[in-house]
Structure formats: C-alpha cells, structure tokens
N, C-alpha and C positions, 0 to 999 in steps of 0.2 A: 596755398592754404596753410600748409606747418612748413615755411620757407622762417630763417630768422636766422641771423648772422652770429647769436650767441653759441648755436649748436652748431657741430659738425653735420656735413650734408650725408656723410654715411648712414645707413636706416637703421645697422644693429646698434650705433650708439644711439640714437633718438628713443631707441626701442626699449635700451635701458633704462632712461629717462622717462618713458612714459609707462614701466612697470612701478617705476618709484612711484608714480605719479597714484596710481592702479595700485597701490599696496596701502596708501593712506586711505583710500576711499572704505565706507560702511558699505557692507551688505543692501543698505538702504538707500544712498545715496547712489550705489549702479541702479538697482533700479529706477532711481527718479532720473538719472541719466539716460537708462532706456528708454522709459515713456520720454523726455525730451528732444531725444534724436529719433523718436517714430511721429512727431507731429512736424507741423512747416516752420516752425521756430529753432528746432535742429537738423532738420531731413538737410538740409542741404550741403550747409556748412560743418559739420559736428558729424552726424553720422558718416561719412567718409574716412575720418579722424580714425575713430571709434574701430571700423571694420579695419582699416590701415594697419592700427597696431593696439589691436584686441585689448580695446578698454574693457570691454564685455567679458573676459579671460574668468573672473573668478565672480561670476554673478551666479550665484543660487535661481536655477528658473523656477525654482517651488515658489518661490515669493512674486513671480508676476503673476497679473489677474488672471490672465485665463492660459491655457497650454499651450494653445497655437502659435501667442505671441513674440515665440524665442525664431519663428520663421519671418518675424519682418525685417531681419538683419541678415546678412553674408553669413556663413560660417566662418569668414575671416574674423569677426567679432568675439570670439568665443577660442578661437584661438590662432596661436602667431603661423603666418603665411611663411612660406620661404619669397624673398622675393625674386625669385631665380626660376618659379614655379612659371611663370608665364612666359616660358622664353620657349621658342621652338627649336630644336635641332634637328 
C-alpha cells in the first residue's frame, strides 16, 4: 500500500515525509480525513496509512462530532509507534 520506488524503504525517512505531509494539513481537513477513513471509502486502504504513521498526530478531537469517535482508530493514529514495538524478545 505505501510501497514506491521514489522513497527509501526505511520507515523513519517515510515518517519524515509523511509529517511534512501532516504539517500542511487544517485543523479541518484531519478531520474530514478522519470521518473519510472511518467509512468504507477509507477503512480499508487509507486508515492503515493514517494509524501507520499518525496522520491523526495533531488533530484537535474537540472538533469531531461526538467524543467517542477519537476510539474508531488505533492509538497509533494519534501518535508515532516505534516500530520495534512488536518485536518479542
């Protein structure tokens, strides 16, 4: 799904990249991103993205509809995973 031969396969460069990405966006625009990857036109493809590398990172959840709604995403969403965190030793 975020395979592309322009970036490096490392995750903390991508992760760079997808803060730049994440630092243009409005207040207004994560949330229509949110509601977009909590319906079937993003759930599948996009919210994956999103939790991956916490698009979600600097979203005001005063501004979604109701309070529960910051629970239909991972915690990864909201902010950066290590990804070293799933490994067992």
């Amino acid at each position: 799904m975020d395979e592309s031969d322009l970036l490096p396969d490392d995750f903390e460069e991508r992760y760079k990249y997808t803060s730049i990405v994440r630092s243009q966006l409005s207040k207004y625009e994560l949330v229509l991103l949110f509601y977009n990857c909590a319906t079937t036109c993003g759930n599948e493809k996009f919210k994956p993205l999103v939790e991956k590398y916490a698009l979600l990172k600097n979203l005001d959840k005063e501004l979604l509809a109701h309070n529960g709604h910051d629970d239909l995403f991972n915690k990864s969403a909201y902010t950066k995973q290590s990804q070293t965190s799933n490994l067992i030793f």
